[in-house]
N, C-alpha and C positions, 0 to 999 in steps of 0.2 A: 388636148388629148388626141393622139394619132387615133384612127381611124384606117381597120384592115379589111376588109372586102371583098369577099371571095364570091365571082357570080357563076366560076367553071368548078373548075378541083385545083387542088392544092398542094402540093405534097414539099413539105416542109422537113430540111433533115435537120434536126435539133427543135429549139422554145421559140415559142410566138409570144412576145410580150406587146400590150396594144395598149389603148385606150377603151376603145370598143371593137371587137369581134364581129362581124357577120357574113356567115357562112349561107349560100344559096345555091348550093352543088355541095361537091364533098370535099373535105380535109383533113390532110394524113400532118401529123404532128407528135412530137414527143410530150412538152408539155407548157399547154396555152394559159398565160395568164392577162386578165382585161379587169377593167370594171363589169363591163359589159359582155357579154354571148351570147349569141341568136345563131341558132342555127336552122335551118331549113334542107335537110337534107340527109349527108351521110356523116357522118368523123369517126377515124380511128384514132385517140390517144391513150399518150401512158394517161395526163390526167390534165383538167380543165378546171382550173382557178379562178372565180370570179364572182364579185358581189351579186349581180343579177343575172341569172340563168334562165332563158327560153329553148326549150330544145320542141321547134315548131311539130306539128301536123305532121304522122307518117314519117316522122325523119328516126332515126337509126344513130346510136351512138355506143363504140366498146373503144371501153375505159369508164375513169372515173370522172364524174361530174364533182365538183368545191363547190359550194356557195352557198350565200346570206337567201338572196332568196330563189328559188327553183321551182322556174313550171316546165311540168313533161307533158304537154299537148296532146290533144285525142289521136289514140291509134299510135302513138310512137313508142318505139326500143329503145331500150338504155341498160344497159349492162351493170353499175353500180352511179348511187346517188348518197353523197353527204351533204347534206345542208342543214341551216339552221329553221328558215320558213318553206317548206316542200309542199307541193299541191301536184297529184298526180291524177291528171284527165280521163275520163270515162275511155276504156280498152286500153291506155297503154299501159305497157308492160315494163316492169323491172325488174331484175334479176336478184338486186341486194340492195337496201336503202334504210339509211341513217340520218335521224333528221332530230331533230327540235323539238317544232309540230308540225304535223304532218296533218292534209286535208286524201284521201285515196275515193274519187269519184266511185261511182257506180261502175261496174264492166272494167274497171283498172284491173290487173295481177301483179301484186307484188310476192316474190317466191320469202326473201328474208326483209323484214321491216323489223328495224329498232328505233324505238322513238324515247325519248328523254321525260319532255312534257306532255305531251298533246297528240294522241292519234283518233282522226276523227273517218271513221270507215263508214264507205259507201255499205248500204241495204245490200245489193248485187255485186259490192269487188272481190277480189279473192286477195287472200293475206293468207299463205302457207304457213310463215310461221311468224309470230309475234311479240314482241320480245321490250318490258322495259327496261331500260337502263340509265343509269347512272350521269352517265358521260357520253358522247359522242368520238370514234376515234380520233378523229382530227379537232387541232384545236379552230375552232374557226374564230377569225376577227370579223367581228359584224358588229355594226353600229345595233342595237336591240332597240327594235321597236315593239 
């Protein structure tokens, strides 16, 4: 599996396709897909495809997040999230997010959240709006564990 490594910025004009992703500065791309994505920092994409998603600590991301499973780390930005196992960390924030099941810390905000199976809401996060559904828009492949 290649392995793509980014420890400055990036700025990619068209797909990053990889084995595993890791971003540790920022990167501009159309649309990334991995097994793997870590990021620690900034990205702008159309959209980021991949089984295991970390979008670290404080990092920032517009576009959309794919994946099986997705952690959005304390204090980080994320513009839209679909996955299937989603866990959003105490203060960060999302703008739109569609998931499975979904774990939303304490001090998270999420403005739109649909969940299929499982929303399990922190005492102190805020969930604007809330919404179950049916299906998820995208189809996702994921091994279900």
């Amino acid at each position: 599996e290649q392995l793509f490594r980014v420890g400055g910025s990036a700025d990619i004009t068209g797909d990053l396709e990889a084995g595993e992703v890791n971003v540790g500065g920022s990167l501009k791309s159309h649309i990334v897909k991995s097994k793997i994505f870590r990021l620690s920092g900034g990205a702008r994409v159309e959209r980021v495809i991949a089984e295991d998603v970390e979008i670290g600590k404080d990092s920032e991301v517009y576009g959309v997040i794919i994946g099986c499973r997705v952690v959005i780390r304390k204090k980080a930005e994320v513009e839209e999230v679909i996955g299937y196992d989603v866990r959003v960390e105490r203060d960060a924030e999302i703008d739109r997010l569609e998931a499975y099941r979904v774990v939303v810390e304490d001090g998270a905000e999420v403005d739109e959240l649909l969940y299929v199976e499982k929303a399990e809401i922190g005492e102190d996060a805020e969930v604007k709006k809330l919404v179950k559904t049916e299906k998820l828009s995208v189809e996702l492949k994921c091994g279900v564990s």
